[in-house]
One Martini backbone bead per residue (centre of mass of N, CA, C, O) as a GRO file, in nm:
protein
  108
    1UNK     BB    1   4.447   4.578   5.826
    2UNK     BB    2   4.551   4.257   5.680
    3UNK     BB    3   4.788   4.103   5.462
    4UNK     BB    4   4.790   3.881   5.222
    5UNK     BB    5   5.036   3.629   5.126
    6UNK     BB    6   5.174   3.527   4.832
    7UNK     BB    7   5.220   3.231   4.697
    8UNK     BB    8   5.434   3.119   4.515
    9UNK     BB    9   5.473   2.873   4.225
   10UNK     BB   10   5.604   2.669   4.467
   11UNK     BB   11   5.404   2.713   4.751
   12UNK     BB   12   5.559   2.899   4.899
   13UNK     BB   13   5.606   3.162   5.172
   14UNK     BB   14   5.725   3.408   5.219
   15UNK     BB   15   5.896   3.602   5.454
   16UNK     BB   16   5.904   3.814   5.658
   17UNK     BB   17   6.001   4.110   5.681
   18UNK     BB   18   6.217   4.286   5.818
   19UNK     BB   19   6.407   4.545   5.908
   20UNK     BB   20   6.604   4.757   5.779
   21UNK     BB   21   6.859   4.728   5.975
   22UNK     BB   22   6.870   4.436   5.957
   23UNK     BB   23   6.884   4.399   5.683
   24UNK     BB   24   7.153   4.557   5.622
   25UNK     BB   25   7.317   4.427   5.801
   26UNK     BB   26   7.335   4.153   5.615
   27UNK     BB   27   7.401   4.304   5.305
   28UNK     BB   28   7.660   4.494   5.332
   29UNK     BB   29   7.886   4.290   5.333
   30UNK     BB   30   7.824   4.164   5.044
   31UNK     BB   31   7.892   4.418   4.919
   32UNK     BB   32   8.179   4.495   4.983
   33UNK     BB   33   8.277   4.213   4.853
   34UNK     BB   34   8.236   4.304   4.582
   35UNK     BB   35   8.403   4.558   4.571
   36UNK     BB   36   8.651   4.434   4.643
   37UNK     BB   37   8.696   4.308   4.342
   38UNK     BB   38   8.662   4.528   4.132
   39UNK     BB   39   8.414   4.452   3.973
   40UNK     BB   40   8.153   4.488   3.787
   41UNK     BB   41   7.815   4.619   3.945
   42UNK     BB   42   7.499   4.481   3.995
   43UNK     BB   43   7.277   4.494   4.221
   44UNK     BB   44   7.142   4.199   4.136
   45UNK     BB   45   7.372   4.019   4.095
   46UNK     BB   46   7.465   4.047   4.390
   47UNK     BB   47   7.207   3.925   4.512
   48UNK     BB   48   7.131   3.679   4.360
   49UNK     BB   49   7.456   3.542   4.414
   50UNK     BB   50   7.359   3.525   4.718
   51UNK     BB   51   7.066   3.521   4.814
   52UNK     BB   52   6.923   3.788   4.896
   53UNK     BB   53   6.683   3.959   5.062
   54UNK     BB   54   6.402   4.152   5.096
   55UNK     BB   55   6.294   4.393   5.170
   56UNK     BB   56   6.031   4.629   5.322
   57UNK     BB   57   6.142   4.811   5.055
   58UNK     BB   58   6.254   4.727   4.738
   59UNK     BB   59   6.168   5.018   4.577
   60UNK     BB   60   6.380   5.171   4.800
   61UNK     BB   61   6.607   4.999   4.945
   62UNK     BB   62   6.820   4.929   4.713
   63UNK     BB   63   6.907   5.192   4.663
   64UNK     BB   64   6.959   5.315   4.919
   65UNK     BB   65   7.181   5.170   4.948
   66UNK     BB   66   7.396   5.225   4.714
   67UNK     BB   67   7.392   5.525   4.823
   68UNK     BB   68   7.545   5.473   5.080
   69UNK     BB   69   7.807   5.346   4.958
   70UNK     BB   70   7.857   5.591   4.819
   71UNK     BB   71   7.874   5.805   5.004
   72UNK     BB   72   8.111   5.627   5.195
   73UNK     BB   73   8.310   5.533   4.920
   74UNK     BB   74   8.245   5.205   4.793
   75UNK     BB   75   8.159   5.317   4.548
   76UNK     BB   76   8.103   5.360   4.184
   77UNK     BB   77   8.062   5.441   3.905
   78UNK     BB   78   8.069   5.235   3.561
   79UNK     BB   79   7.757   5.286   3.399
   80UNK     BB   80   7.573   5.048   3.154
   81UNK     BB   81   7.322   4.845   3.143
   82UNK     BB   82   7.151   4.545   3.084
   83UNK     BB   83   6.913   4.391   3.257
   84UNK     BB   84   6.907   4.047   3.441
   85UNK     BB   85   6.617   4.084   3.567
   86UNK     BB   86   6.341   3.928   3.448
   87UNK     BB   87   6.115   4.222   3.502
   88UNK     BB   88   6.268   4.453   3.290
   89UNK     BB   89   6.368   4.372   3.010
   90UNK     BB   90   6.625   4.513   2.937
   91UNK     BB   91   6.691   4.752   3.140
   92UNK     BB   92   6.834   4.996   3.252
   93UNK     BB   93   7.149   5.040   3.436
   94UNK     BB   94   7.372   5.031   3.693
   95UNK     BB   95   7.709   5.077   3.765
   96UNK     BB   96   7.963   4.895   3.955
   97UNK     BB   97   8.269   5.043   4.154
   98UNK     BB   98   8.526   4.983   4.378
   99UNK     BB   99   8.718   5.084   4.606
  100UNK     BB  100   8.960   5.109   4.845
  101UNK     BB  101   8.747   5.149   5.060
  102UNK     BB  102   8.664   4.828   5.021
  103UNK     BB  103   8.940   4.701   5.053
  104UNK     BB  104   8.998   4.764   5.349
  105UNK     BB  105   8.731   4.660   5.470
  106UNK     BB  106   8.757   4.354   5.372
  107UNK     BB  107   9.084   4.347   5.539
  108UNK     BB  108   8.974   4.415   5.867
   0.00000   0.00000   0.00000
């Protein structure tokens, strides 16, 4: 059984999902350098002001991702914040905050 792609509001249809190994090889490089400005950031914003596509598994994919950066050592806690993803309603998300090891990541 194969399903079906509901076209966006604006009539496009989105494109198939990659594969998680490809969809993260995409997106790891543009979080390491969000972490090495050192600002405070949250999964969606780094997303969202990037254009980055929607993994294969969104509701389990970009934790994941997170899990790894600080896993490896590139990101920390920095806090809570009221989410502003338009779907999410201002509900609690975590804040991060890059490491030196993200700067140095980011200037090899």
């Amino acid at each position: 059984m194969t399903s079906t792609v509901q076209p966006t509001l604006d009539g496009n249809v989105p494109p198939e999902p990659v594969d998680y190994e490809t969809w993260l090889a995409a997106v790891w490089p543009v979080f390491i350098a969000a972490a090495a400005t050192g600002k405070t950031f949250t999964c969606y914003s780094v997303a969202d002001a990037n254009k980055l596509p929607n993994p294969p598994n969104p509701q389990a994919h970009w934790g994941r991702l997170i899990t790894l950066l600080r896993d490896e050592g590139y990101i920390r806690t920095a806090g809570w914040a009221c989410s502003d993803r338009p779907t999410t309603h201002h509900s609690g998300v975590r804040t991060w905050k890059g490491t030196a090891a993200a700067r140095r990541e980011a200037s090899a």
